[in-house]
C-alpha positions in Angstrom: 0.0 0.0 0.0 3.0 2.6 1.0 4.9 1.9 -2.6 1.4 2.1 -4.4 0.9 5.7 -2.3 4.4 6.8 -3.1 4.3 5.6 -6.9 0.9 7.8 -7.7 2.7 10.7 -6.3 5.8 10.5 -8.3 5.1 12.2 -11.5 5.7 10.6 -14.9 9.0 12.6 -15.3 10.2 11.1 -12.0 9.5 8.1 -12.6 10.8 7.3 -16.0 14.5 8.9 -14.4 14.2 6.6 -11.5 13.8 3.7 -13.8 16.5 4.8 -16.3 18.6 5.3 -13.0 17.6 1.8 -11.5 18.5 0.0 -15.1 22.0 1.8 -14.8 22.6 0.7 -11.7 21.6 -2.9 -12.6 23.6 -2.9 -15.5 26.5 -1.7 -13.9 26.3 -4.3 -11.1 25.8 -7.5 -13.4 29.3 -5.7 -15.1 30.7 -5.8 -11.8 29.6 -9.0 -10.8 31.0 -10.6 -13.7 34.4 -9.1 -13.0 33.9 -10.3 -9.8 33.3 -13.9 -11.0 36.5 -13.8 -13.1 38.8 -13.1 -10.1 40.3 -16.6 -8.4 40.0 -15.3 -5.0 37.9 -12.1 -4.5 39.4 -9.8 -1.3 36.6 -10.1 1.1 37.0 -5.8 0.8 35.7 -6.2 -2.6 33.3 -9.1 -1.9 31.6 -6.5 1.1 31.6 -3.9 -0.9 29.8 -5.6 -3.7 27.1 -6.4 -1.3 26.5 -3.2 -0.2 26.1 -1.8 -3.3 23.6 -4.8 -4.2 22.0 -4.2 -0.9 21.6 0.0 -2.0 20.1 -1.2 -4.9 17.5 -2.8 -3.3 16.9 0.2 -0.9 16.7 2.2 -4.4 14.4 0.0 -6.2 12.1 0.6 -3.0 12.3 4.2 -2.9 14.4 3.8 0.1 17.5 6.0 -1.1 17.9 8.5 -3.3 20.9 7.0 -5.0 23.7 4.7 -4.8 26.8 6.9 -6.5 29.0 6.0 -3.4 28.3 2.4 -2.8 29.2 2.0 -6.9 32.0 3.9 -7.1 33.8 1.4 -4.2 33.2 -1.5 -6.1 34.6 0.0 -8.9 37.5 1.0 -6.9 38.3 -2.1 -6.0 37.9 -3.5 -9.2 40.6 -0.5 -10.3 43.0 -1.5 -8.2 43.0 -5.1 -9.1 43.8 -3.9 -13.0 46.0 -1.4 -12.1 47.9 -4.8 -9.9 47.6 -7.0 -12.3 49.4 -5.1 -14.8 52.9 -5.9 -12.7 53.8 -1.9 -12.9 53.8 -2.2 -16.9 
């Protein structure tokens, strides 16, 4: 009953950016978890990271956060790093 109450009082406008915004988000994280998948041993940094971002995502897709910018950008981060180690210096 609260999400039908707060999805009538979005506009249209509002509610086509949220779902552009949500399928960003989503895309990104499928990205992210197949990088994730491709790694022998995940830190557990990156592994709890990944989770909170999944978990913001949830709390986005209920209109529980605004966004989910910060929670991204660490998993990203992380997955940086491993590239930028990876590459032996080179």
């Amino acid at each position: 009953m609260f999400l039908l109450f707060i999805s009538m009082a979005l506009t249209t406008k509002q509610q086509m950016q949220h779902d552009v915004t949500e399928w960003k988000m989503y895309q990104q994280l499928q990205g992210d978890e197949d990088a994730i998948a491709d790694i022998w041993r995940p830190s557990a940094k990156l592994r709890a990271d990944y989770r909170g971002a999944k978990n913001c995502y949830v709390r986005f897709h209920l209109y529980r956060t605004p966004d989910c910018t910060a929670e991204l950008h660490k998993v990203e981060v992380d997955l940086g790093d491993l590239d930028v180690a990876g590459t032996d210096g080179q």
